[in-house]
N, C-alpha and C positions, 0 to 999 in steps of 0.2 A: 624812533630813530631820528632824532630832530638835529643831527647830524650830519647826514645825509646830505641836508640843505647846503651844509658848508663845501661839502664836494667841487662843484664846478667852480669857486671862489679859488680853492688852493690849489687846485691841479697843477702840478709843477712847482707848487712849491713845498719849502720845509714845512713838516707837522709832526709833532706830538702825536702819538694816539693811547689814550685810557683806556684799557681792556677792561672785560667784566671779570675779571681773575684778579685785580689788584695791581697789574704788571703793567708796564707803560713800555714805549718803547719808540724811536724818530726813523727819519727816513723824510725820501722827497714823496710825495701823493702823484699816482700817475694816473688813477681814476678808478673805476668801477668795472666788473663785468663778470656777468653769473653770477650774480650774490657774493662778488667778495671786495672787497677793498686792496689795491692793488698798490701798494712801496718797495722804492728803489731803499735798500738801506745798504748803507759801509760793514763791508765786513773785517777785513782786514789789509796791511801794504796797499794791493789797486785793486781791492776784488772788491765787487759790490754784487748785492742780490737783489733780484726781485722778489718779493715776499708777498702772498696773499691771506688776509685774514676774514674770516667770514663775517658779514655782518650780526651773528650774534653773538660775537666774540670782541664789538666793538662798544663800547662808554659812551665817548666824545673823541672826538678830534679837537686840534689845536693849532692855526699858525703862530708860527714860532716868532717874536718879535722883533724889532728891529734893533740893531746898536745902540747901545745909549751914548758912546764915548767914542766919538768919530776922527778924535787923535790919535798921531801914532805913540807907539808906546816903545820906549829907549830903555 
């Protein structure tokens, strides 16, 4: 789980996460606790949920990268 590492680095922020199911899925990373990986993710209009995945149901994780095009767009 050489993932795991990445944890304290993204905490609050956006991530990707690779399931071992083929499935991906984002959200913000809120942290760890009792064996699960803990994301705020959007659900729909202003609802958003906490979702916990267990650590064997995790790949990799991923911060999500920065803008590349910091103009506005008309």
């Amino acid at each position: 789980m050489q993932w795991l590492q990445k944890v304290r680095h993204l905490t609050g922020q956006p991530i990707g996460i690779s399931l071992t199911n083929g499935q991906g899925t984002s959200g913000i990373l809120c942290g760890t606790s009792n064996g699960k990986l803990q994301v705020i993710e959007y659900l729909y209009q202003a609802q958003f949920a906490l979702k916990q995945y267990d650590f064997y149901m995790i790949q990799d994780i991923h911060g999500f990268p920065p803008c590349q095009n910091q103009r506005p767009l008309y």
